[in-house]
Structure formats: C-alpha cells, structure tokens
N, CA and C atoms as a LAMMPS dump frame, in Angstrom:
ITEM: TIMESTEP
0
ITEM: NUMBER OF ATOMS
234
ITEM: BOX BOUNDS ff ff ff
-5.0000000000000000e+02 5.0000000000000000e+02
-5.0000000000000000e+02 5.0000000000000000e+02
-5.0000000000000000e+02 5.0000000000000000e+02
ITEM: ATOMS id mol type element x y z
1 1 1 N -51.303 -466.043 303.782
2 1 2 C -51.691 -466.171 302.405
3 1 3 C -51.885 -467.65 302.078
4 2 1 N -53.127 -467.745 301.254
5 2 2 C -53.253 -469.501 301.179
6 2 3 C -52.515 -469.698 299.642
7 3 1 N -51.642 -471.162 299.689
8 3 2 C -50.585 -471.505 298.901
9 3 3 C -52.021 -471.666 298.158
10 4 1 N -51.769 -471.177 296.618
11 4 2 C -52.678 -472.116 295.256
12 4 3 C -51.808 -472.722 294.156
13 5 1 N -52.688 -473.614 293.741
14 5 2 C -52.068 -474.583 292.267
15 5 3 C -51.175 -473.298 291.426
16 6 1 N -49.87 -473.947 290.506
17 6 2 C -49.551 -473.125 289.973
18 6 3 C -50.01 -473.325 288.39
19 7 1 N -50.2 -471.835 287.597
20 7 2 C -50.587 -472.15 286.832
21 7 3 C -50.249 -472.392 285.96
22 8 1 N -50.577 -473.321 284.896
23 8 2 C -49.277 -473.836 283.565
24 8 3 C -49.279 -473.293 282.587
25 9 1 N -50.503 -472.816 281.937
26 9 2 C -50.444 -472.278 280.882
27 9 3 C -49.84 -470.519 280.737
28 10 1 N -50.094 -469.714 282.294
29 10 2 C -48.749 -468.589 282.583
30 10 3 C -47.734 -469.161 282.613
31 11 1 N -47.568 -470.046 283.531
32 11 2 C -45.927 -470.367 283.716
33 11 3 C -44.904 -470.268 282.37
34 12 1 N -45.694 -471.356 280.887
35 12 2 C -45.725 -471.526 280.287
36 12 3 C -45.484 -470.223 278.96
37 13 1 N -46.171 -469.352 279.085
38 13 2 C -45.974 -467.671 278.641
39 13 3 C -44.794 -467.404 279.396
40 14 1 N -44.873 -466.962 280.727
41 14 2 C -43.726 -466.547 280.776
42 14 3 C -42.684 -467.112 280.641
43 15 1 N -42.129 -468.402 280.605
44 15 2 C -40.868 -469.149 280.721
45 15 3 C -40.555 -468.665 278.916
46 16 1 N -41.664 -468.836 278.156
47 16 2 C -41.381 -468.451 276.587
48 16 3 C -41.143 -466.787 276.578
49 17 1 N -41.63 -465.925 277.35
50 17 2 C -41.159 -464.417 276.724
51 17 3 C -39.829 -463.886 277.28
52 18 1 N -39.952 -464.739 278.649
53 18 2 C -38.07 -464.893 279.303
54 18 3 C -36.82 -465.281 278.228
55 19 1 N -37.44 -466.544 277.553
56 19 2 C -36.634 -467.341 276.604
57 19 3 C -36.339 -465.691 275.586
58 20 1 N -37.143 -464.916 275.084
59 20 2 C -37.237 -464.24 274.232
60 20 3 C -36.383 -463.421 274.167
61 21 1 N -36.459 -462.815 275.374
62 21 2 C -35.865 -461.621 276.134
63 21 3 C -34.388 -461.936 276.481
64 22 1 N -34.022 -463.183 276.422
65 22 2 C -32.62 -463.977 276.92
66 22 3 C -32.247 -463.882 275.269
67 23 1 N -32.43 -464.254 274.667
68 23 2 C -32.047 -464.55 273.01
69 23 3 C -32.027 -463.051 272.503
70 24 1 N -32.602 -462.299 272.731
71 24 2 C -32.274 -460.502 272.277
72 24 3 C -31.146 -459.771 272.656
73 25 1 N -30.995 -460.231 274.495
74 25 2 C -30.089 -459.664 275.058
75 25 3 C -28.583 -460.144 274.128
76 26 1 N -28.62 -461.974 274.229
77 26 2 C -27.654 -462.504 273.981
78 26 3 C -27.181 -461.853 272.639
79 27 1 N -27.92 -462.114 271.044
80 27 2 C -27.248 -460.998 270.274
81 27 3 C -27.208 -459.503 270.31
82 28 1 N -28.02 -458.802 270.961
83 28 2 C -26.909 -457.516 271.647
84 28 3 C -25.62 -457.477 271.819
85 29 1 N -25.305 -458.614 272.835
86 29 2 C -23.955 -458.132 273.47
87 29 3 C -22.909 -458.673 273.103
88 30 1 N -23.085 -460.173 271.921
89 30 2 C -21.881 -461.018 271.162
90 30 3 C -22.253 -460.564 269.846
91 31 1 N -21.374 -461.192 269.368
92 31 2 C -20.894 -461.122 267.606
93 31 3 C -21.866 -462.352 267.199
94 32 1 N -22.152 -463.602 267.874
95 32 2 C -22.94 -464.692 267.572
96 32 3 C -24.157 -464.66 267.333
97 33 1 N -24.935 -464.402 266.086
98 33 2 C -26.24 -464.588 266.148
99 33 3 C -26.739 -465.676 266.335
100 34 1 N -27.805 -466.131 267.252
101 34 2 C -28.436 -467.524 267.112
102 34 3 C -29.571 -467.385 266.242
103 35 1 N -29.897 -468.633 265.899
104 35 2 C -30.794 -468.969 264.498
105 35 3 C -32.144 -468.91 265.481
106 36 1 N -32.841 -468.382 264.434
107 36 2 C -34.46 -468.515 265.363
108 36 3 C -34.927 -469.407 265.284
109 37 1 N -34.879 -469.892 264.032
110 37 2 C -35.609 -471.066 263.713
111 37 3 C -35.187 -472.208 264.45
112 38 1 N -33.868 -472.79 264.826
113 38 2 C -33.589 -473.568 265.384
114 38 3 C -34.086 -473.606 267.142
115 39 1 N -33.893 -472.05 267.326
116 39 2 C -34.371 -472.066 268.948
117 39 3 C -36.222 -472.424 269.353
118 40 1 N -36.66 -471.892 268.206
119 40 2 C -38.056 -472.325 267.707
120 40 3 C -38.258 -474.139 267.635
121 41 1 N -37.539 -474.683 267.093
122 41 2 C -37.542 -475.865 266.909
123 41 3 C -37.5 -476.744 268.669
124 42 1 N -36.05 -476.304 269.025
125 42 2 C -36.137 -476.737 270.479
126 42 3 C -36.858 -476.59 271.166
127 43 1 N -37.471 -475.856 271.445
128 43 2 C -37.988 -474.91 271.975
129 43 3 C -39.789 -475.921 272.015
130 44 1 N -40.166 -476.07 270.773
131 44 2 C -41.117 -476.965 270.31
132 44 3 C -41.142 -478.187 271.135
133 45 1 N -39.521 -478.645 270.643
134 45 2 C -39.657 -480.144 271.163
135 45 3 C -39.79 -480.165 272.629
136 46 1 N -39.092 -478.963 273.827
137 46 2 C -39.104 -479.24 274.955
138 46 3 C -40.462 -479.027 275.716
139 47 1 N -41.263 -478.145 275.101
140 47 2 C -42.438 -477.826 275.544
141 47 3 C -43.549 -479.401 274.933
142 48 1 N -42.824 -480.209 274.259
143 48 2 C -43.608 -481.567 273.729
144 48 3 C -43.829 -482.571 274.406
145 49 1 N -42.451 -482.553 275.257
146 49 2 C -41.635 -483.556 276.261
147 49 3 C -41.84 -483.398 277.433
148 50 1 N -42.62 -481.722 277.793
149 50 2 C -43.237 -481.424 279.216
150 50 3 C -44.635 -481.982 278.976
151 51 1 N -45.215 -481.584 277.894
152 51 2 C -46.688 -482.255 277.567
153 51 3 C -46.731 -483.76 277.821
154 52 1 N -45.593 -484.386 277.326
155 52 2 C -46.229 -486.179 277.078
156 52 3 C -45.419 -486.166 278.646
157 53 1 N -44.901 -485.278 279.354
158 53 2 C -44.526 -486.197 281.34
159 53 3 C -46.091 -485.652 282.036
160 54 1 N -46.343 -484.399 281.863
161 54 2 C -47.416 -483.992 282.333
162 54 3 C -48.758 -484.765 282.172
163 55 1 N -49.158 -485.544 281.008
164 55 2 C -49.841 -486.14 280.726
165 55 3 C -49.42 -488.022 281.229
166 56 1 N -48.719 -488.227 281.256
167 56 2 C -47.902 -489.495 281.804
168 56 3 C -48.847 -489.352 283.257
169 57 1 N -48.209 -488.457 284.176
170 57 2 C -48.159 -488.191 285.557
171 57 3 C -49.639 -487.758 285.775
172 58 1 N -50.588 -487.306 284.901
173 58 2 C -51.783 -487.265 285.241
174 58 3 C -52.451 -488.655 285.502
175 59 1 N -51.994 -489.682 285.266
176 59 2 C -53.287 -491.144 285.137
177 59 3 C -52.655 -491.436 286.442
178 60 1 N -51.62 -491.15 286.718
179 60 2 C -51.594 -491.315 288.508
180 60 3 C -52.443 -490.934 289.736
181 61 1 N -52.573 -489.824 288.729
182 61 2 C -53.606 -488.481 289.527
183 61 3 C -55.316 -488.888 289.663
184 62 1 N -55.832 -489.636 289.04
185 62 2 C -57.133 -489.846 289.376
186 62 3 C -57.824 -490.694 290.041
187 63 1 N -56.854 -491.435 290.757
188 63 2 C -57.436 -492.404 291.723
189 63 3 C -57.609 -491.073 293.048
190 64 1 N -59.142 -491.811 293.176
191 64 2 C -59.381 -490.925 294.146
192 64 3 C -58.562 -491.619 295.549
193 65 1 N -58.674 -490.826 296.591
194 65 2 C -58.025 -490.91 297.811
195 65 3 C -58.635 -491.019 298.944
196 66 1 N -58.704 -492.64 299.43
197 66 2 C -59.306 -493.009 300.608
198 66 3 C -58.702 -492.464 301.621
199 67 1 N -57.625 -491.415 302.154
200 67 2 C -57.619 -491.207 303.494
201 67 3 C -58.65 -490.106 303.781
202 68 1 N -59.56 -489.648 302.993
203 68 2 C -60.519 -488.583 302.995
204 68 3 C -61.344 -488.801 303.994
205 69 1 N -61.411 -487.865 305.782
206 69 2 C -62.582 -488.438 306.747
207 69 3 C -63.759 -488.37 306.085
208 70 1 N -64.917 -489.04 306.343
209 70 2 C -66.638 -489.009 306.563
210 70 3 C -66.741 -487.79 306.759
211 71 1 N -67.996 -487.164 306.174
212 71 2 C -68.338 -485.63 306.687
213 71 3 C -68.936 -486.049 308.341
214 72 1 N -69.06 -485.266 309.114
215 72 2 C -69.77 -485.104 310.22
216 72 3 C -70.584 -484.362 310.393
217 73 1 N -72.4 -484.648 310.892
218 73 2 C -73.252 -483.746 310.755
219 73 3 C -73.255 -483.324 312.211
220 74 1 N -72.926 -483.834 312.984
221 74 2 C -72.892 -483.605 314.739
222 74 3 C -74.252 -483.883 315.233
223 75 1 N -75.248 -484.379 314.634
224 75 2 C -76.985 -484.906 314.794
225 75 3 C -76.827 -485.944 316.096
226 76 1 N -75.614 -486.908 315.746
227 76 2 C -75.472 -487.976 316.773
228 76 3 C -74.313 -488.075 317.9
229 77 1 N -75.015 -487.001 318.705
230 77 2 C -73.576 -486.408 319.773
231 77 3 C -73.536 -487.822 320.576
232 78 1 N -72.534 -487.962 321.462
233 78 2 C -72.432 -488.832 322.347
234 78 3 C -72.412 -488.948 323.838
C-alpha cells in the first residue's frame, strides 16, 4: 500500500466529533457537567495555535530541493 499525505481538514473533523463524543460520555457517567461554552472556547484557541505552527512551518516548506536527479532521456547511451 503506498503511504499518502495525511489529511488535515478530516483529521481535523474527526479529532472535533471524538472531542464531542468524549464530553457526552463524560456527563453520562459523573455528576460534573462541563460548560460547553468554555470547551468551545478552548477548543477555538487550540485549533488557532495549530493554524499559526502549521502556517509558521509552511515558509520552510517552499524552498525547492536541489537533491532532485536530472530527468534522463537515455538518447545519449554510452
């Protein structure tokens, strides 16, 4: 199987409907309700803080890469 890029904007869905599904279970089974709004809030900021590293770590990313060989047409055997 060939490894591919992973994708962010699923990853991204699912890591949020996991979060969802973790916060339902959790008041199910305690007496503690957690606040939505607040988990909403975090929740905001951490997905903000993946945006501004992701975007950081991209201007690294566009220098292209000289170890790339020459194509070879095989025209000039030896």
């Amino acid at each position: 199987m060939k490894p591919h890029r992973t994708d962010g904007l699923s990853l991204t869905f699912g890591l949020i409907f996991l979060g969802i599904v973790i916060v339902w279970l959790f008041n199910q089974t305690s007496t503690v309700n957690l606040n939505a709004g607040w988990i909403v809030a975090v929740g905001l900021i951490v997905f903000g803080l993946l945006g501004l590293l992701g975007a950081l770590r991209s201007d690294k990313n566009d220098k292209p890469s000289s170890s790339v060989p020459a194509s070879h047409d095989g025209d000039d055997l030896d």
